[in-house]
C-alpha positions as CSV (number, residue, x, y, z in Angstrom):
1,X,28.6,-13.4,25.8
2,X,28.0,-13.1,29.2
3,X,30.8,-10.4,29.8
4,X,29.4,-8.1,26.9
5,X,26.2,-8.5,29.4
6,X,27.8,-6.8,32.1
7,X,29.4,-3.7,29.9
8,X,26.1,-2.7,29.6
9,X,25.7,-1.9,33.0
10,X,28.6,-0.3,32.8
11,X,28.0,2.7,30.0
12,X,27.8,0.7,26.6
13,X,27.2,2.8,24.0
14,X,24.5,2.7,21.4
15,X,26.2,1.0,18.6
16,X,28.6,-1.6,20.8
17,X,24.7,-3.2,22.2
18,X,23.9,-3.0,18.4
19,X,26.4,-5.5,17.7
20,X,26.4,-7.6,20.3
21,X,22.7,-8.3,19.6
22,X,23.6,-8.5,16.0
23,X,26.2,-11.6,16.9
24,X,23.4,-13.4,18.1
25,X,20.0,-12.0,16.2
26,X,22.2,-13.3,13.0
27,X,22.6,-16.8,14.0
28,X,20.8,-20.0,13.0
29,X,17.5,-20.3,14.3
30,X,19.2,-23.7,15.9
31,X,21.8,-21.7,17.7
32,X,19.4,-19.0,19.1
33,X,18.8,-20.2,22.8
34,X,15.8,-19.2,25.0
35,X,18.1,-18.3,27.4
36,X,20.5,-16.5,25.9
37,X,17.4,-14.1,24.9
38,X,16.4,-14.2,28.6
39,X,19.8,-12.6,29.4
40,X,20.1,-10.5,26.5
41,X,16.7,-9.3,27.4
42,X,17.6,-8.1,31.1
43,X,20.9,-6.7,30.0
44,X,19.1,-4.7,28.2
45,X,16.2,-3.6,30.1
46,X,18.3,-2.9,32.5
47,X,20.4,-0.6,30.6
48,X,17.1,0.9,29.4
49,X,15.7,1.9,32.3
50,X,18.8,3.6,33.3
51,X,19.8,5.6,29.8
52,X,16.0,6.1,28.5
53,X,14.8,8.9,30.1
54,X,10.8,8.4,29.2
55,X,11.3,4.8,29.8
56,X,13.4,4.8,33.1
57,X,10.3,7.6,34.8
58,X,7.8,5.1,33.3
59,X,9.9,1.9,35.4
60,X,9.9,4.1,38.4
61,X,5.8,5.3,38.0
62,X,6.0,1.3,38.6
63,X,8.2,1.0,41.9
64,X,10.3,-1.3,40.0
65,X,13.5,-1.6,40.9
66,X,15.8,-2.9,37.9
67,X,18.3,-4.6,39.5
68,X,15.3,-6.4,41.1
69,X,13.8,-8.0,38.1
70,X,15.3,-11.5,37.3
71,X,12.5,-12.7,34.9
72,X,11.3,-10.8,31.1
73,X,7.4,-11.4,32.7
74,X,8.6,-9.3,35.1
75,X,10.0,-6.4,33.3
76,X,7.2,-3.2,33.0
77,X,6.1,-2.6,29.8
78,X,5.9,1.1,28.4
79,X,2.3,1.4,26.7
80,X,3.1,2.5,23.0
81,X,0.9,5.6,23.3
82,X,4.0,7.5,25.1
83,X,5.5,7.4,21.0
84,X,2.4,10.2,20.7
85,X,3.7,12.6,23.5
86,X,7.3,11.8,24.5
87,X,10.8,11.4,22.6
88,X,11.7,7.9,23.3
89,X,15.4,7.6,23.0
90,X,18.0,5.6,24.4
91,X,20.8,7.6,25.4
92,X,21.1,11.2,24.1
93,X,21.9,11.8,20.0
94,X,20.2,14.0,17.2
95,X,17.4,12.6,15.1
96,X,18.1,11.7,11.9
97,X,14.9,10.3,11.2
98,X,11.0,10.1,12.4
99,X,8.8,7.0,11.0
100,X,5.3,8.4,12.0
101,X,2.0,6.2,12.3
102,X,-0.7,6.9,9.6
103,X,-3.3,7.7,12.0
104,X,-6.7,8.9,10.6
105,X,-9.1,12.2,11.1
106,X,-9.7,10.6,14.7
107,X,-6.5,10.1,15.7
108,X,-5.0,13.8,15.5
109,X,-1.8,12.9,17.6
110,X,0.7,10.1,15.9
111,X,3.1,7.7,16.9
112,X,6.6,9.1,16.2
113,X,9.7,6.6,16.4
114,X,12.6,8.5,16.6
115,X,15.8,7.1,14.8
116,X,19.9,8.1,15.3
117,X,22.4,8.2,12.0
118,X,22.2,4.3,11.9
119,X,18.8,4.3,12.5
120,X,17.6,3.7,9.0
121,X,20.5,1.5,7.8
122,X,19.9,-1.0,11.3
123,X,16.0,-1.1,10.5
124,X,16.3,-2.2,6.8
125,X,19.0,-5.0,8.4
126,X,16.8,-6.1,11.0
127,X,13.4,-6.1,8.7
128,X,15.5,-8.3,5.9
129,X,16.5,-10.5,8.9
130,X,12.7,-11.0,10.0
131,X,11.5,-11.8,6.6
132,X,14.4,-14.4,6.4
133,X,13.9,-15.8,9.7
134,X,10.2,-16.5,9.3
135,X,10.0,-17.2,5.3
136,X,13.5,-19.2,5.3
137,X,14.1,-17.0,2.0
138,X,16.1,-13.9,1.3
139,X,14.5,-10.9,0.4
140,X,17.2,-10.8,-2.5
141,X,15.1,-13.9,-4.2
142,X,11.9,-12.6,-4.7
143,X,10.3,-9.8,-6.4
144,X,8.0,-7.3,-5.0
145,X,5.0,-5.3,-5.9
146,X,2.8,-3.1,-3.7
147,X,-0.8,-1.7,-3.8
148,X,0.1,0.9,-0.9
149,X,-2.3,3.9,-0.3
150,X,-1.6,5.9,2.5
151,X,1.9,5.2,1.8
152,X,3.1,6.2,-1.0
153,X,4.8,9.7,-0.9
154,X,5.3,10.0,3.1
155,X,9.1,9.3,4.0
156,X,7.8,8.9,7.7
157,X,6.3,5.3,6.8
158,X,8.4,2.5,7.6
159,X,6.3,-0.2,5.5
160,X,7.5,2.0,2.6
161,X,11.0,2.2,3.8
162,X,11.0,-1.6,4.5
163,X,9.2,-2.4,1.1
164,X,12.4,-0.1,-0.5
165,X,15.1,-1.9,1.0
166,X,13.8,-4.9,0.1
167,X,13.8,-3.6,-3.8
168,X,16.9,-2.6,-3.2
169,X,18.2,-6.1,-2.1
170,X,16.6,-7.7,-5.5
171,X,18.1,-5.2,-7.6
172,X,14.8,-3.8,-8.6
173,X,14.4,-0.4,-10.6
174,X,11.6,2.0,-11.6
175,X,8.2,2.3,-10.2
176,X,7.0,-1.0,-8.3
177,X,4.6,0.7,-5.9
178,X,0.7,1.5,-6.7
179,X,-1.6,3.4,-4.4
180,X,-5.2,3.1,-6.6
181,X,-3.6,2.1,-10.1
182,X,-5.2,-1.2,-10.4
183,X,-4.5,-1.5,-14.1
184,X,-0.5,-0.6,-13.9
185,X,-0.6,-3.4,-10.8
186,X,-2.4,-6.3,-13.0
187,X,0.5,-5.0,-16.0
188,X,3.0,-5.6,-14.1
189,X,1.9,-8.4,-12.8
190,X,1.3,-10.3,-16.3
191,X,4.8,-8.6,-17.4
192,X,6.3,-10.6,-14.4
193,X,4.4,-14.0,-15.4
194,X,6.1,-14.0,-18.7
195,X,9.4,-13.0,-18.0
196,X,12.0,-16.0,-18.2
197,X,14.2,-14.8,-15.1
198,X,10.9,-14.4,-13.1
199,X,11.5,-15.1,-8.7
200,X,8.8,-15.7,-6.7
201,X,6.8,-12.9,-6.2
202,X,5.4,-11.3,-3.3
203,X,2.9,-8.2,-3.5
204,X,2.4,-6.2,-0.3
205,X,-1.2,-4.4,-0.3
206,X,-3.4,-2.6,3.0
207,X,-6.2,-4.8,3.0
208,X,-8.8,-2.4,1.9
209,X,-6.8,-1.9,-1.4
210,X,-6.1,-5.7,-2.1
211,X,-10.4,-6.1,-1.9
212,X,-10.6,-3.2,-4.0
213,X,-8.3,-4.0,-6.6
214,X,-10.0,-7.9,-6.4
215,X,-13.4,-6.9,-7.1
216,X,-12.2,-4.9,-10.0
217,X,-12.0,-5.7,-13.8
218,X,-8.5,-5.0,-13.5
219,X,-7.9,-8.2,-11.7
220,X,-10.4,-10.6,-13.4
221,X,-9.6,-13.9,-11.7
222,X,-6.0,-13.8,-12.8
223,X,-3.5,-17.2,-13.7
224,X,-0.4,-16.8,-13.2
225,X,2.5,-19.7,-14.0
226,X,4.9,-18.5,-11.7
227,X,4.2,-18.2,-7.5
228,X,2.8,-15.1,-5.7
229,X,2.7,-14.5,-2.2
230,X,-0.3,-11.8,-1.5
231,X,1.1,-10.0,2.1
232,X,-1.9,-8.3,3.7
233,X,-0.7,-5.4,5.8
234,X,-4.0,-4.7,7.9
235,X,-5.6,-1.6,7.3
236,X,-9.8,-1.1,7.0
237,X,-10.6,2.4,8.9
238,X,-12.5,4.5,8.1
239,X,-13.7,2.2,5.4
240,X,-16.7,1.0,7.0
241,X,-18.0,-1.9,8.7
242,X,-15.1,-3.6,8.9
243,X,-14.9,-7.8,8.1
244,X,-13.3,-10.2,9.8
245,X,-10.0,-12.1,8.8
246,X,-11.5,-14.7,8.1
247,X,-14.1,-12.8,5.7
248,X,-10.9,-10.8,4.2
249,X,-8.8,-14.4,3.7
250,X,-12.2,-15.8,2.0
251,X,-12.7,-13.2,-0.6
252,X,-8.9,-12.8,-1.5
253,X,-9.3,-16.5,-2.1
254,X,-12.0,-16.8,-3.7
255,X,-10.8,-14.1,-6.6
256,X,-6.7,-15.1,-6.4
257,X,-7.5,-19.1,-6.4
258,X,-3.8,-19.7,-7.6
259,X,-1.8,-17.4,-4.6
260,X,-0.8,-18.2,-1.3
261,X,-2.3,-15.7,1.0
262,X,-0.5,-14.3,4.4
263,X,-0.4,-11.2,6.3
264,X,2.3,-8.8,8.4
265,X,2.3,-7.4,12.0
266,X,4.0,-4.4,12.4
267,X,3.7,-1.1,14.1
268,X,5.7,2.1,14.0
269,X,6.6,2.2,17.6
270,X,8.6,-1.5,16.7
271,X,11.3,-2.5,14.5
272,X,10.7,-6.2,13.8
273,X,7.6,-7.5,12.1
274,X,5.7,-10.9,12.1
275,X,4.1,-13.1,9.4
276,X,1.1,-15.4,9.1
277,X,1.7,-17.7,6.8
278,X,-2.1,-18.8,6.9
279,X,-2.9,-15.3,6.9
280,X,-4.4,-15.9,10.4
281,X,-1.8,-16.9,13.0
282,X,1.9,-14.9,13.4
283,X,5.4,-16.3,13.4
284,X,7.9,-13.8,15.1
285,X,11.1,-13.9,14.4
286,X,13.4,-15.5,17.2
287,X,14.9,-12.1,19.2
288,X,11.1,-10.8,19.7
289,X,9.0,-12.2,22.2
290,X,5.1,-11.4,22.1
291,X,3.3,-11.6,25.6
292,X,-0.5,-12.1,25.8
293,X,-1.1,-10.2,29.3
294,X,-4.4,-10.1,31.5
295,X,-5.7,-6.5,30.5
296,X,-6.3,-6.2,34.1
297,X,-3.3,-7.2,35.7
298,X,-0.6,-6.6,33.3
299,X,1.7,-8.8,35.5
300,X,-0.3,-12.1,34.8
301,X,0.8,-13.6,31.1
302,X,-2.2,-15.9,30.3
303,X,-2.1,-19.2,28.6
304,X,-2.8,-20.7,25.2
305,X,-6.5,-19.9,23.9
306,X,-7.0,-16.6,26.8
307,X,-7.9,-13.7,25.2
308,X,-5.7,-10.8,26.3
309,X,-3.5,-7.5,25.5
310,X,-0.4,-7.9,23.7
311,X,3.2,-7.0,25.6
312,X,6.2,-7.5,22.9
313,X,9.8,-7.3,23.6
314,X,11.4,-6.8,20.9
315,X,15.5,-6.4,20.9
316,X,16.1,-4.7,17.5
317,X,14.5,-1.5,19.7
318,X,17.9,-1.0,21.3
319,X,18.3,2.6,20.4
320,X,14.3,3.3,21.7
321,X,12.3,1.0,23.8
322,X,12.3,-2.5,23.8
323,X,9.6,-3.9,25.7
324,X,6.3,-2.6,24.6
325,X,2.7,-2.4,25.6
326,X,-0.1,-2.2,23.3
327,X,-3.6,-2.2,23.1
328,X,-4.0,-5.2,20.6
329,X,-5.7,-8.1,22.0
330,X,-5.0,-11.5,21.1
331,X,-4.7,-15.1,21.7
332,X,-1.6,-18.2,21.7
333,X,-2.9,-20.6,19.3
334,X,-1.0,-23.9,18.6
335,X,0.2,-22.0,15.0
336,X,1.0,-18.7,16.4
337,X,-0.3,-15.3,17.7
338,X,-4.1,-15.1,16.8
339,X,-4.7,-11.0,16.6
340,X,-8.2,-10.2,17.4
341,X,-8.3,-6.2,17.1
342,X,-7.9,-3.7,19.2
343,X,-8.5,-4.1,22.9
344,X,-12.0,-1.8,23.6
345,X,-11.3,1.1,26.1
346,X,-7.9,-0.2,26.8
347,X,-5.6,2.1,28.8
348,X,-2.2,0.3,30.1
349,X,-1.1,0.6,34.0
350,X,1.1,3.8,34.0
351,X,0.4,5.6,31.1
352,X,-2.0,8.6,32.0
353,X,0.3,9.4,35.2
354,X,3.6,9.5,33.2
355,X,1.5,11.6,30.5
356,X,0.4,14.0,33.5
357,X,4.1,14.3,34.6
């Protein structure tokens, strides 16, 4: 592998990187070495910097010099806002497709991740991939519901486009997507329970639209024979105060005694998504690499139980950016990532003087 490494610096295109991080992102979680995701990591920061133009001004803003770096904790991380203001593409082709953030009355401007003719075809690979790699299932054996307001409707959300392709996988047809329907949801439910060729299923729902539908009649303390999965996708502005995840975990509990509870990290400016299967702590899948970084000195990655800002590379982002700074804070727990909200006031190193450029 280490040869493909070196066409990269040497103008590999778009779709030749795709597959040699395919070879390896499609192995065995066994086979999948940390230092073949070191390599594969520079290689491709390094091609980055030089054929993403946002990204490459961003590395220089920092003084790095790319053929300088020799570590990932090393590589500059471009802060996730620039998907707001800038076209982050690697190497130059049409768009075929945005996926835009929600974003609320607050947040005029949106995140827009900007996706080539293959685009949408690698994301729904790559998503099935990191649902397998963390659940040791394929999407193909499940079914799927969702309770998705704010969703349904936009073909810029890539939840929705994930939640498709997984459908798709399990052979599903007709309408399997709710945004305030409770009764049609808890109907579909019990028309799952009793069906003989029933998989397990698994019910995606923003978390202000999983309490709703709990406290409502429509719900009513449900028992189900078969086993449900309840994915909380995050979600509670604008909504009021807004609880805790441990408050959120407690009350879906309390009214769905009988279903395993977890929860999905995602964002638009990322391909890849994590999982708590505790609905508190994330597992990511093996080619993305969360940092927790010291919000004020990006450069210093802090140890288990240190509250910080979380860096992510992320490899699947080969046709955008792949190393990514946001402004969620968080801690390394012995299960996983702990997220803890959003950093307050956070601004990452770099970004207002490549927005001023």
């Amino acid at each position: 592998m280490t040869s493909d490494h070196g066409l990269w610096e040497h103008g590999a295109g778009l779709e030749a990187i795709r597959n040699v991080l395919w070879s390896w992102m499609s192995l065995p979680d066994t086979d999948r070495r940390r230092d073949e995701f070191d390599r594969l990591a520079l290689a491709l920061f390094r091609w980055q910097a030089h054929h993403n133009e946002v990204y490459g001004e961003f590395v220089r803003l920092m003084g790095v010099e790319p053929s300088a770096v020799n570590a990932v904790d090393d590589i500059p991380f471009m802060p996730v806002e620039l998907f707001k203001s800038r076209e982050v593409k690697s190497t130059s082709w049409p768009t075929d497709h945005v996926f835009r953030s929600s974003g609320t009355s607050a947040t005029p401007s949106r995140a827009a991740h900007h996706l080539d003719a293959a685009g949408g075809a690698w994301y729904r690979k790559v998503a099935a991939l990191a649902w397998s790699s963390v659940w040791n299932t394929q999407v193909s054996g499940h079914d799927w519901l969702g309770l998705l307001p704010g969703y349904l409707g936009r073909e810029d959300a890539s939840l929705l486009a994930m939640l498709q392709g997984f459908c798709e996988a399990a052979g599903h047809t007709g309408n399997r997507f709710w945004m305030h329907d409770h009764d049609s949801l808890s109907r579909a439910l019990s028309d799952w329970d009793s069906d003989a060729q029933r998989r397990p299923l698994v019910l995606f729902g923003v978390t202000w639209a999983l309490l709703d539908w709990v406290r409502s009649a429509a719900a009513d303390t449900p028992v189900w024979e078969g086993e449900v999965l309840v994915v909380d996708t995050g979600g509670m502005k604008g909504r009021g105060e807004e609880p805790t995840r441990e408050e959120v975990l407690a009350e879906l509990r309390g009214r769905l005694p009988q279903a395993r509870l977890a929860s999905e990290y995602g964002m638009t400016e990322m391909l890849s998504q994590a999982y708590s299967k505790d609905g508190l702590h994330h597992v990511f899948p093996k080619w993305v690499m969360p940092l927790v970084r010291d919000p004020r000195d990006p450069r210093l990655t802090l140890p288990e139980g240190r509250t910080g800002r979380v860096d992510v590379v992320d490899l699947a982002n080969v046709h955008s950016c792949a190393f990514l700074a946001t402004s969620d804070a968080a801690q390394w727990r012995p299960k996983g990532l702990k997220l803890l909200g959003r950093m307050d006031h956070a601004e990452v190193r770099g970004c207002s003087l490549l927005a001023s450029e």
